[in-house]
LUMMI-780424 format. One line per 5 residues: number of its first residue (from 1); for each residue y, x, z of C-alpha. Coordinates in steps of 0.05 Angstrom, whole numbers. Layout:
N
NUM> Y X Z | ... $
# end
This chain:
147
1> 46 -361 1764 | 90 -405 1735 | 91 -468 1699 | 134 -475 1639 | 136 -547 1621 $
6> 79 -608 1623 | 41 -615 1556 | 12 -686 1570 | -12 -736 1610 | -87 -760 1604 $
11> -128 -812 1610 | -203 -844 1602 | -205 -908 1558 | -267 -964 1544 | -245 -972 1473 $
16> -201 -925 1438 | -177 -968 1387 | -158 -1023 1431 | -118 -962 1469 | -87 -943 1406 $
21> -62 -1010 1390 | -42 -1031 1467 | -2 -952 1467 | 31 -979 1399 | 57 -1033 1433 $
26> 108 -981 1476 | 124 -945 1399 | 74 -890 1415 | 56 -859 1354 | -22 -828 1340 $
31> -16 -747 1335 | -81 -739 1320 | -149 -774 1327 | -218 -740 1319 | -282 -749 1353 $
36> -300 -688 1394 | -368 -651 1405 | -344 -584 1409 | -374 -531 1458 | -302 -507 1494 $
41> -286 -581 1503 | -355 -601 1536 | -350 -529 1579 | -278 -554 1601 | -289 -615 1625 $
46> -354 -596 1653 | -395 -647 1612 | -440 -614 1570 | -477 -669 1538 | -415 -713 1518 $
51> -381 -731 1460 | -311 -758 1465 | -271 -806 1410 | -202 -769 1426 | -129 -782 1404 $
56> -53 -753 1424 | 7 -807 1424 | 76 -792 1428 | 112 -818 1473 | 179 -853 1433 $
61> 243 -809 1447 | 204 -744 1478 | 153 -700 1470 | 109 -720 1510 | 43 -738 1497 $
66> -8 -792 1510 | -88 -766 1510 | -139 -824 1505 | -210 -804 1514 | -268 -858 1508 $
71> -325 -809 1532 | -397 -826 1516 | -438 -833 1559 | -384 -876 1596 | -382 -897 1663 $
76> -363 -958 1691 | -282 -960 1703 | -255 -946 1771 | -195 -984 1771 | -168 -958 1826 $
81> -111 -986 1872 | -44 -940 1885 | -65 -936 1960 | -135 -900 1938 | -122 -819 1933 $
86> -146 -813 1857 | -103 -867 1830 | -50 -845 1782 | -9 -873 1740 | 44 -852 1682 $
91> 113 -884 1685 | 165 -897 1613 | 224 -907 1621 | 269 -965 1584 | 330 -979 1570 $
96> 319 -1066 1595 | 261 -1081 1647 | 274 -1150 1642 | 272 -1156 1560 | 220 -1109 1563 $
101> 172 -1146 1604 | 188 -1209 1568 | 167 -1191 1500 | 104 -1155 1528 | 88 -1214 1572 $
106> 102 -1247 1508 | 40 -1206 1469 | -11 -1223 1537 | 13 -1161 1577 | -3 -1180 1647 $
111> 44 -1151 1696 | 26 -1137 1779 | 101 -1174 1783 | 161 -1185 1751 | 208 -1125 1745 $
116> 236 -1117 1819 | 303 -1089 1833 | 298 -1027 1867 | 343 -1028 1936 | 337 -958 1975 $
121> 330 -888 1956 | 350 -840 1896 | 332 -896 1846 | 368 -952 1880 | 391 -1004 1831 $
126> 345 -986 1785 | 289 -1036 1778 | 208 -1017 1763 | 149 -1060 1751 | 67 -1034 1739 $
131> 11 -1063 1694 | -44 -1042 1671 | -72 -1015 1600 | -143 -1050 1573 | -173 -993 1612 $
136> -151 -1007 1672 | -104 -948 1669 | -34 -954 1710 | 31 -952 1676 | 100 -967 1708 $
141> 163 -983 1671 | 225 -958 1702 | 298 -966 1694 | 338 -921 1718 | 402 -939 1754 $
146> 465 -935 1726 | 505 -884 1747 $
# end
């Protein structure tokens, strides 16, 4: 086998237009949005009953791609903590942690701290700082050291 690239990164939402409009707060862009009931889908996720109100963002600057599902039925989010195996999280990169964090602090972002300077390792003097999307969803913001 081998793997050729990464198409996107996915994740489970409450409410996909609150999603859409937190994502747009990053510059992600909607793709598409549809709500899906198709066999193959149910079959691939193993969910045979469910119908899902899907979207793709773009991720500014890349081609990657954001997938939002709100599933019905739903469960109940996990919100999981980085120590528990499961927990995942997508990280975007920018160019200013510390502007960045402002202005979304500034539109009721809530951060787990202020951007921290990062002291050891390969990213050394680069500086990183996690929150959380409406859904509970992690998301770091990382910038990278200046080499």
């Amino acid at each position: 086998m081998q793997v050729n690239g990464a198409h996107h990164t996915g994740f489970s939402v409450v409410d996909l237009d609150r999603s859409i409009e937190f994502y747009a707060l990053f510059g992600c862009e909607v793709i598409w949005r549809r709500t899906i009931t198709d066999g193959y889908f149910r079959a691939i996720v193993g969910l045979p009953d469910t119908v899902v109100e899907g979207c793709h963002l773009r991720v500014p600057g890349t081609g990657h791609i954001i997938e939002l599902f709100a599933y019905a039925p739903q469960l109940a989010p996990a919100h999981l903590a980085p120590n528990q195996p499961g927990h995942t999280h997508l990280c975007l990169l920018v160019d200013d942690l510390r502007a960045a964090h402002a202005e979304l602090v500034g539109k009721g972002v809530a951060f787990t701290s202020e951007p921290v300077m990062i002291t050891a390792g390969v990213n050394a003097g680069g500086w990183g700082a996690y929150l959380r999307d409406p859904s509970g969803n992690q998301i770091e913001l990382f910038q990278p050291p200046v080499r």
